[in-house]
C-alpha positions as CSV (number, residue, x, y, z in Angstrom):
1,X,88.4,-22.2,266.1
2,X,87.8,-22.3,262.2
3,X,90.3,-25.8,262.7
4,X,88.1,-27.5,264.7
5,X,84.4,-26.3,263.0
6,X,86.5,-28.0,259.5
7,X,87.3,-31.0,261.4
8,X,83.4,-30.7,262.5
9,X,82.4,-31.1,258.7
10,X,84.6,-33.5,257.4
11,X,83.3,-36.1,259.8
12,X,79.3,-34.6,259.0
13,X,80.2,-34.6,255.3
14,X,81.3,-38.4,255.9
15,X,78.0,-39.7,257.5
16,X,75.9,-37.8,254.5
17,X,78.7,-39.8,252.2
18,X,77.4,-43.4,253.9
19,X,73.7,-42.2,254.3
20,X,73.2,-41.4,250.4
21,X,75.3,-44.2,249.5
22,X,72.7,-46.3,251.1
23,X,69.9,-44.7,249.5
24,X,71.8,-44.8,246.0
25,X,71.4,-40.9,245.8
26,X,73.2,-38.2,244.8
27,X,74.7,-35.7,247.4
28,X,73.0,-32.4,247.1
29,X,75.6,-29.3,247.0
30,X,74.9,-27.4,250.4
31,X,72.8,-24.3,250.3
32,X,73.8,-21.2,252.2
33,X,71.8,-20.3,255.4
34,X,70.1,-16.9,256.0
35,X,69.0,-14.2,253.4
36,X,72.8,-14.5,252.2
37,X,72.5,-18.3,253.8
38,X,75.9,-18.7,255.9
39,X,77.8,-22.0,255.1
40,X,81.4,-23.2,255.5
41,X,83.9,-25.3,254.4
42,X,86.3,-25.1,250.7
43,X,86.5,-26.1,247.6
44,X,89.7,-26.7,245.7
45,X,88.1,-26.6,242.3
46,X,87.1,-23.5,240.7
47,X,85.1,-25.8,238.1
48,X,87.5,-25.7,235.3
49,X,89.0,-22.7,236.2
50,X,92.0,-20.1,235.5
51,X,93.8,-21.0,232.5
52,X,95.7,-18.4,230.4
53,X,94.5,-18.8,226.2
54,X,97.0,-20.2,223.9
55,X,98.6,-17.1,221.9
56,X,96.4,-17.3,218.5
57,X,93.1,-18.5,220.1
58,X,92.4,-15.1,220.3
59,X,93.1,-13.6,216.9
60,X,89.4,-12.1,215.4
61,X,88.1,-12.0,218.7
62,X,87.3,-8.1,218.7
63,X,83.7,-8.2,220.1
64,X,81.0,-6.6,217.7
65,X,80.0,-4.1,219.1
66,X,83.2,-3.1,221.3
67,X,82.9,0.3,221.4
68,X,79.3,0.7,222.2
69,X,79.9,-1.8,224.7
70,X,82.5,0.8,226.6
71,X,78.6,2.9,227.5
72,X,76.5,-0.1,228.8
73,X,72.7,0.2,226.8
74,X,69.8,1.5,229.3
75,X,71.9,2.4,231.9
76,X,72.0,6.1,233.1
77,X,74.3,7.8,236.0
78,X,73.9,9.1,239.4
79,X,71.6,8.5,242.5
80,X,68.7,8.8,240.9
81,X,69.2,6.1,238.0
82,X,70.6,3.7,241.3
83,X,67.2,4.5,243.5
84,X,65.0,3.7,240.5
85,X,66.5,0.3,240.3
86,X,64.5,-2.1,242.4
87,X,63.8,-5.7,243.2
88,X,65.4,-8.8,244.2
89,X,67.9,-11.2,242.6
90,X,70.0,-14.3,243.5
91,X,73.5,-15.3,242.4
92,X,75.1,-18.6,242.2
93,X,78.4,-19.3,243.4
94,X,80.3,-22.6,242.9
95,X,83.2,-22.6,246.4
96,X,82.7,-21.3,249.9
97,X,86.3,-19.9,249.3
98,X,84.5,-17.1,247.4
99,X,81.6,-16.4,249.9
100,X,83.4,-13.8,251.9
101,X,84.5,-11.6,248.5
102,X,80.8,-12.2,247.6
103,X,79.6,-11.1,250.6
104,X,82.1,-7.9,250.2
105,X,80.7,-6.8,246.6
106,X,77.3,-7.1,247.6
107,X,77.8,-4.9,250.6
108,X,79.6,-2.1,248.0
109,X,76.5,-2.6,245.1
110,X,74.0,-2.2,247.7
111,X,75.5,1.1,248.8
112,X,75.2,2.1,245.1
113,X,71.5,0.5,245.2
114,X,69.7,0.3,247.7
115,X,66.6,-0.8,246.4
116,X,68.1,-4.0,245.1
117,X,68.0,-7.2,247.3
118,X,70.7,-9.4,246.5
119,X,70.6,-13.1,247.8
120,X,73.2,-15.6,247.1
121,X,73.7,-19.2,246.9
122,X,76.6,-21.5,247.3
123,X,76.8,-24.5,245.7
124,X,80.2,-26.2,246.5
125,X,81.2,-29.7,245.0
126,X,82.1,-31.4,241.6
127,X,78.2,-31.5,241.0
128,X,77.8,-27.7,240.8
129,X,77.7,-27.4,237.2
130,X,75.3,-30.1,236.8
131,X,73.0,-28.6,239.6
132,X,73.2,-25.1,237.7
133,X,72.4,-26.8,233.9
134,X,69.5,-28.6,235.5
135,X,68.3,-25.1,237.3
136,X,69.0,-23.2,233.8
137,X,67.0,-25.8,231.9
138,X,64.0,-25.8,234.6
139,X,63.6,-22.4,234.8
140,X,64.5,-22.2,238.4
141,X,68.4,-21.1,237.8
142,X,69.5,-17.7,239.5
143,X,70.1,-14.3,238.4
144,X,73.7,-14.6,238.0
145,X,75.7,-17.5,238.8
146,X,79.4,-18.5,238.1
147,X,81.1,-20.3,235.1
148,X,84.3,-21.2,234.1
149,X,84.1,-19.3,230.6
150,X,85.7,-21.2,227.9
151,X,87.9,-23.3,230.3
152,X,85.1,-25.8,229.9
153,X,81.8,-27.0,227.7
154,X,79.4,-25.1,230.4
155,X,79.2,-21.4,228.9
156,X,79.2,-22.3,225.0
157,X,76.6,-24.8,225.8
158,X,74.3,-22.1,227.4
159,X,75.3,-20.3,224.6
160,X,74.2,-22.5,222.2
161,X,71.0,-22.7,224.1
162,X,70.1,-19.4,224.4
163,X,70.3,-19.5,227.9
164,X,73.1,-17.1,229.1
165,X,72.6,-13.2,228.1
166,X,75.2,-11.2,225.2
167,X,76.6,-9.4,227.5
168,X,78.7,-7.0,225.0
169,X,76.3,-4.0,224.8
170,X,75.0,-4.2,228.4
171,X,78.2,-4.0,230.3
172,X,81.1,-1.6,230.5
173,X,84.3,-4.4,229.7
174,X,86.7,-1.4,229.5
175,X,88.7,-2.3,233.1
176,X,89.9,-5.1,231.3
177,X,92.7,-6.0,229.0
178,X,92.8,-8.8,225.9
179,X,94.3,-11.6,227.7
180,X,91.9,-11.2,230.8
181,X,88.6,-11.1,228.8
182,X,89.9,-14.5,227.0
183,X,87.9,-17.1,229.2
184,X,84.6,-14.9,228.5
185,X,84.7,-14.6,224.8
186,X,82.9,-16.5,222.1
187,X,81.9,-15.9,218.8
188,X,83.4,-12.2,219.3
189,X,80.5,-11.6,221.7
190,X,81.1,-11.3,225.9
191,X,78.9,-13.5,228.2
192,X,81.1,-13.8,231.5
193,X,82.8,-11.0,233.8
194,X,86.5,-11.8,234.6
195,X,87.6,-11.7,238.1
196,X,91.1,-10.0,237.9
197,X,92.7,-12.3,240.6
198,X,95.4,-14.2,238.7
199,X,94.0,-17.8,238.9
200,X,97.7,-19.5,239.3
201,X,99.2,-22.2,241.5
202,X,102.2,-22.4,244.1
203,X,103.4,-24.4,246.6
204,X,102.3,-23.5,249.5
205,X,104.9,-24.7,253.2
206,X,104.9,-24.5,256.6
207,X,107.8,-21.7,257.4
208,X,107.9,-23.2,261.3
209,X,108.2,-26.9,259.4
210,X,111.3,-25.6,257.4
211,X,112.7,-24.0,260.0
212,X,112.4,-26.5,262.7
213,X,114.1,-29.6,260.7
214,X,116.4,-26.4,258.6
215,X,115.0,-27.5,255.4
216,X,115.4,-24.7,252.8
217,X,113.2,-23.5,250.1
218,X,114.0,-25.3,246.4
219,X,116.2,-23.3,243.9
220,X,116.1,-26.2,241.6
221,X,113.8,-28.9,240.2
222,X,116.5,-31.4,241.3
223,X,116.2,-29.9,245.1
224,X,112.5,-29.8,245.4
225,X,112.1,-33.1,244.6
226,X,115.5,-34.4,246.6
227,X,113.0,-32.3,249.2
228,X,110.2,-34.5,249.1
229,X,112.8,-37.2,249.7
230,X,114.4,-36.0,252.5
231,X,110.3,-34.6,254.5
232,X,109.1,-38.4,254.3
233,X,112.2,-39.2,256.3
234,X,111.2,-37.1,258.8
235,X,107.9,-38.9,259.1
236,X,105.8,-36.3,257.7
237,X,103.6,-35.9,254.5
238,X,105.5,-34.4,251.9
239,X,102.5,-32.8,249.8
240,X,98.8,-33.0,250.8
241,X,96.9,-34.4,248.1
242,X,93.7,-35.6,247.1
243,X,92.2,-37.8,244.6
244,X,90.3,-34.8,242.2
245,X,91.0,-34.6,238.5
246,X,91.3,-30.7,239.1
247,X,93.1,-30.7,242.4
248,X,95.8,-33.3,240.4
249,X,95.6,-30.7,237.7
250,X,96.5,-27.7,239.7
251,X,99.8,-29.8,241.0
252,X,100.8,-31.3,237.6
253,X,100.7,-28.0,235.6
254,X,103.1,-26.2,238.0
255,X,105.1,-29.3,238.7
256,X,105.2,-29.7,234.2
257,X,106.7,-25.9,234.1
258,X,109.6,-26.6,236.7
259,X,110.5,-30.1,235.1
260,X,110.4,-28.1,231.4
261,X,109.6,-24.4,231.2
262,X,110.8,-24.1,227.6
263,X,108.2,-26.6,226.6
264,X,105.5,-24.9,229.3
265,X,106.3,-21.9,227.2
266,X,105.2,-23.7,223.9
267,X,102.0,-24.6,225.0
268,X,101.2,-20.6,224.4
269,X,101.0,-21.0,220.7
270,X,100.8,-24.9,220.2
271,X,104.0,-24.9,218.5
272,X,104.2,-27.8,221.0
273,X,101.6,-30.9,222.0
274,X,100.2,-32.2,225.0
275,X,101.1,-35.3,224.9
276,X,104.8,-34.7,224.1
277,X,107.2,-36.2,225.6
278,X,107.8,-33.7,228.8
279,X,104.2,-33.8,229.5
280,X,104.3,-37.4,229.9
281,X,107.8,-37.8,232.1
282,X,106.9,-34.9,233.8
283,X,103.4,-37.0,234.9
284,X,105.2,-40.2,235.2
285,X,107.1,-38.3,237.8
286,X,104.4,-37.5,239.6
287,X,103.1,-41.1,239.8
288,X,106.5,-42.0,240.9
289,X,106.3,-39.5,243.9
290,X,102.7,-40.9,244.5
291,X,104.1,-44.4,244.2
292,X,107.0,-43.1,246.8
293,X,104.3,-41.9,249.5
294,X,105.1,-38.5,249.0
295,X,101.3,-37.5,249.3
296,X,100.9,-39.9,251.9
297,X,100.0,-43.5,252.3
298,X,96.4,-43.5,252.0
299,X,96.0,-40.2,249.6
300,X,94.1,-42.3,246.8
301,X,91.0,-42.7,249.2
302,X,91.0,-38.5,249.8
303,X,88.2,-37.4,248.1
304,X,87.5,-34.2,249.7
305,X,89.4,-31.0,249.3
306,X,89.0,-30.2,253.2
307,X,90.7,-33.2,253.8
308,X,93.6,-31.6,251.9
309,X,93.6,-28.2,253.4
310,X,93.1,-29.5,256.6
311,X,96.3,-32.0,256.5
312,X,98.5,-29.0,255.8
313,X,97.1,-26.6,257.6
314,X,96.7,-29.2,261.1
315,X,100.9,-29.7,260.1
316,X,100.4,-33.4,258.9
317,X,101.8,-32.2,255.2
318,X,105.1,-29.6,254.7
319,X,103.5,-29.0,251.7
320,X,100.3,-28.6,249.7
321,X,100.1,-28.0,245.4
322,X,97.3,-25.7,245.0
323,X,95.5,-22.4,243.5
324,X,95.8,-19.1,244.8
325,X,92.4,-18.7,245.5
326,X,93.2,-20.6,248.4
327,X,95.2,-18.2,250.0
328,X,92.7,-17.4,252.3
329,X,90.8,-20.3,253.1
330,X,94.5,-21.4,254.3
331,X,94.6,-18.8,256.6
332,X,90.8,-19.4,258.1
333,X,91.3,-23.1,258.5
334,X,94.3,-22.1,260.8
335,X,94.7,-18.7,261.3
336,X,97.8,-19.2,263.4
337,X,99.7,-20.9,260.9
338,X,103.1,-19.6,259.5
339,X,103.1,-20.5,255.7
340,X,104.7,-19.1,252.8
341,X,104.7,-19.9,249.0
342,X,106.7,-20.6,245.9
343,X,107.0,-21.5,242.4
344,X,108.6,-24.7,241.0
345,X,112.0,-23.3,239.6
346,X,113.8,-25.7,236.6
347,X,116.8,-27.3,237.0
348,X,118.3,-23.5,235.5
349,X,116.5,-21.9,238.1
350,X,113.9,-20.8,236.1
351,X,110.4,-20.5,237.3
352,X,107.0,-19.1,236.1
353,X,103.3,-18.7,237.1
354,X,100.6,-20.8,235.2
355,X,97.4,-19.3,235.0
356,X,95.6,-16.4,233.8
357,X,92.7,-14.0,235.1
358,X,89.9,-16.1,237.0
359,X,86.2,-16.0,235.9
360,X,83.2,-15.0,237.3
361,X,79.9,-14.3,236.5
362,X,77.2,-14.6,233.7
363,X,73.5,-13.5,233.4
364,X,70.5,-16.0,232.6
365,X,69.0,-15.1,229.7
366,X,65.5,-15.4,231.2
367,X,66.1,-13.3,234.3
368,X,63.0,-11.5,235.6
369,X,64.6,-8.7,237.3
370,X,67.1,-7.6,234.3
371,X,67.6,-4.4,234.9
372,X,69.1,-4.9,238.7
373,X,71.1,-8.5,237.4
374,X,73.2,-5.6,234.7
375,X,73.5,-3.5,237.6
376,X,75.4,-5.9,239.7
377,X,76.9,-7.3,236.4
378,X,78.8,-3.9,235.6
379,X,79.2,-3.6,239.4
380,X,81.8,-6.7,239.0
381,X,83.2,-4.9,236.5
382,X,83.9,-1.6,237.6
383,X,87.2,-0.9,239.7
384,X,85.6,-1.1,242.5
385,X,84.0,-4.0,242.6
386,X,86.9,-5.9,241.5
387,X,89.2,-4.0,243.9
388,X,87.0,-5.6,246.8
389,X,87.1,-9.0,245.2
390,X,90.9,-9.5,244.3
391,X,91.8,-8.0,247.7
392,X,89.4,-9.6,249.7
393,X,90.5,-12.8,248.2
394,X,94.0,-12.1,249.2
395,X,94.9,-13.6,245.6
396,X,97.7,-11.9,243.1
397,X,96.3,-9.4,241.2
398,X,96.3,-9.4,237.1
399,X,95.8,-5.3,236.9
400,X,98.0,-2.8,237.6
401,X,95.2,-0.7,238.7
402,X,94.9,-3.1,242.0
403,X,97.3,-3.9,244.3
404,X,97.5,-7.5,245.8
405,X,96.2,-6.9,249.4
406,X,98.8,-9.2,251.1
407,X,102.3,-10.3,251.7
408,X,102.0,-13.6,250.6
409,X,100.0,-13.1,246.8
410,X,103.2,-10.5,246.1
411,X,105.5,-13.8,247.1
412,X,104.0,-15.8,244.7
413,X,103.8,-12.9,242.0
414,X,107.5,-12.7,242.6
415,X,108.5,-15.9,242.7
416,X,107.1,-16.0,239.0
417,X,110.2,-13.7,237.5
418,X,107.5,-12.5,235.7
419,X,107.2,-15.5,233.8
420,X,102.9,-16.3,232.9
421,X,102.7,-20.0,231.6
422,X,99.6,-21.3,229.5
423,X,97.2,-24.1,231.2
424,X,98.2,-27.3,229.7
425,X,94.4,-28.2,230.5
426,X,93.2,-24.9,228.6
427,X,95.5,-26.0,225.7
428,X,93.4,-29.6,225.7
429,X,89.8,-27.4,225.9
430,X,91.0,-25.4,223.1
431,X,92.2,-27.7,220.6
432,X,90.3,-30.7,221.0
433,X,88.8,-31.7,217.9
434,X,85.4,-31.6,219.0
435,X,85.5,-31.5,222.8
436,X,85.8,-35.2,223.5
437,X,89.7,-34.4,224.7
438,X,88.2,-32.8,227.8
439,X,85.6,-35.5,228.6
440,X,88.6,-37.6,227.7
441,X,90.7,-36.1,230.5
442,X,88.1,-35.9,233.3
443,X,87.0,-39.2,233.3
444,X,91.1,-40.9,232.7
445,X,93.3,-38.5,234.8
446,X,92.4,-39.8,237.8
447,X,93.0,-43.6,236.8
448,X,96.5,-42.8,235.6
449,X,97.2,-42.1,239.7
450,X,95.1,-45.2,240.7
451,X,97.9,-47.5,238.5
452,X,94.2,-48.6,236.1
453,X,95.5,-46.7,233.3
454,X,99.2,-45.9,232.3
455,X,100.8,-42.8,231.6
456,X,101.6,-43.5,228.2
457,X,97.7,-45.2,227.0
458,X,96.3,-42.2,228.9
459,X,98.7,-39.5,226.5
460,X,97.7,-41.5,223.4
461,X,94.4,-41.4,224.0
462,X,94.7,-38.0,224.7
463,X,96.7,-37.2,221.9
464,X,94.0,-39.1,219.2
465,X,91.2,-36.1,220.3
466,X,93.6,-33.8,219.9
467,X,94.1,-31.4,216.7
């Protein structure tokens, strides 16, 4: 059972924790086994993922080139243009949570070319984009390999560097709308395929849980957190947590547009700040909840996001704050598990999903097998490729062309109103007066939970990087 091989690796991923603490090393991020080397596990960071542009930050942002972009240079139709493609490349991917899509679109390029061996990569962990910079600048980095787009400092410093490929004449965008090509934009030019999985967060709860102690699902802001209240009565965990800047993110942001959607909404076009006045009670509030032991006693010590996953999904949490790309690691961890999802609603009853279209993939500039790293590239971005990702990911779709593949993405979709929030996180990459306000919040986010910073010094140092 998928519950007990995760238990398996926490306790493994604990001895390697004391073994390379003794040695003073770093831990290396786990390589996948076989010619597509099998791994498992989950990571709750997409590495600065999913976050919708403020309205205005795209303005100008036409791509030169658009329309010649729409027929993708060098490449011709048919069999025969697929046969003649040959060779072998390797693709980086930064969360085991994506391995099985991956697996999915190489199985549907490879039908498409056969001659192309494709071999993949995952490396999970907060030291992924580190591990790929390192790669990139050596020489040894892969064909393809995952960023974050302009979520954070990754992408526009390969750019910079010449390392990642202009992808705007090489690969057919035309799938996609404005707001999902924002994260792969810079300098009008395209350098990233989207994923067309609508990177948002819910709250995800055991149905049996509710139904057992007749706890309902939260109409209000006041009732979800009079819930809280009322679950660590009971004895039982509240929310599973753990102690990540970006899994602490991916709770704050959804937990900032139920306690004030109007000012959620003016995040869009920075009419407002982020480090007003909501955006610091609506954190305070959350180290109050901390403070309460409504993510449990010991959740400061959590480090791992398996630890997370597997407290809700063993039934040792009611609740657990997350992405939707977690939909289906959920359901692997504990495939018997009865859980269903919602959104945060205000006070009003008004509720919304934060987020926008996830990223994906880039090209190294210095591939040696171009020609079959395109291929794949405009693979991703054809509808068929991204058909197999967003429904083998279970997640809510952001295209109309693709419909979400299960029950529980169309509940979350739903529970939105059709309300789409701005990232208060992508508002902080975008306006930060020269990219010290994300540094900023990496390194201090954390401490505000730990009590060695306080809400308020953490906001005003924010708000000094800020424009």
């Amino acid at each position: 059972m998928k519950l007990k091989k995760l238990v398996a690796m926490l306790c493994t991923f604990s001895m390697l924790g004391m073994l390379l603490a003794g040695c003073g090393g770093e831990e290396k991020p786990k390589e996948s086994e076989s010619s597509q080397e099998e791994s498992a596990g989950g990571s709750q960071e997409p590495a600065g993922e999913e976050s919708q542009e403020p309205e205005g930050a795209e303005e100008s942002q036409e791509p030169e080139g658009a329309e010649e972009s729409q027929e993708p240079a060098g490449e011709e139709s048919g069999e025969a243009a697929a046969g003649d493609i040959s060779g072998t490349i390797t693709i980086w991917e930064h969360a085991f949570s994506f391995e099985e899509s991956l697996q999915a679109v190489i199985e549907g390029f490879n039908k498409q070319y056969p001659n192309v061996t494709v071999e993949y990569e995952i490396r999970d962990g907060d030291t992924y984009n580190s591990v790929l910079t390192t790669a990139i600048q050596s020489g040894d980095g892969p064909d393809l390999f995952y960023t974050g787009g302009t979520s954070d400092a990754v992408m526009g410093d390969m750019v910079a560097n010449g390392a990642i490929m202009d992808l705007t004449n090489e690969v057919d965008y035309s799938l996609f709308d404005e707001s999902a090509l924002s994260r792969s934009i810079m300098d009008g030019k395209y350098y990233s395929i989207p994923w067309l999985t609508m990177d948002t967060r819910a709250v995800y709860y055991n149905i049996d849980m509710f139904e057992e102690h007749g706890w309902k699902v939260p109409t209000t802001f006041s009732e979800f957190e009079a819930l809280l209240a009322t679950v660590d009565e009971a004895g039982i965990i509240p929310v599973s947590a753990v102690n990540s800047y970006f899994s602490m993110l991916f709770a704050y942001e959804p937990v900032l547009s139920g306690f004030d959607a109007e000012y959620t909404k003016g995040l869009a076009d920075y009419s407002v700040k982020v480090t007003d006045q909501p955006a610091r009670d609506a954190l305070q509030k959350m180290v109050d909840w901390a403070d309460a032991g409504y993510f449990g006693d010991n959740w400061l010590g959590v480090v791992d996001g398996n630890a997370m996953l597997l407290a809700f999904t063993s039934g040792q949490a009611a609740m657990m704050i997350s992405g939707s790309w977690d939909i289906t690691t959920i359901a692997e961890n504990n495939p018997d598990l009865n859980f269903g999802a919602f959104e945060i609603p205000t006070d009003d009853g008004v509720a919304g999903l934060v987020g926008t279209p996830a990223n994906g993939f880039s090209v190294n500039a210095a591939t040696q097998n171009k020609e079959a790293a395109i291929a794949f590239a405009n693979y991703c971005a054809s509808l068929e490729g991204q058909t197999i990702w967003v429904q083998s990911q279970g997640g809510v779709s952001a295209s109309d062309e693709i419909e979400a593949s299960t029950e529980l993405a169309k509940q979350i979709s739903e529970s939105g109103q059709g309300n789409i929030y701005t990232s208060w996180h992508n508002v902080i990459t975008n306006y930060s007066t020269d990219g010290s306000a994300v540094l900023f919040w990496e390194e201090n986010f954390e401490k505000v939970f730990a009590k060695d910073m306080t809400v308020d010094e953490f906001m005003d140092g924010l708000a000094e990087l800020m424009q």
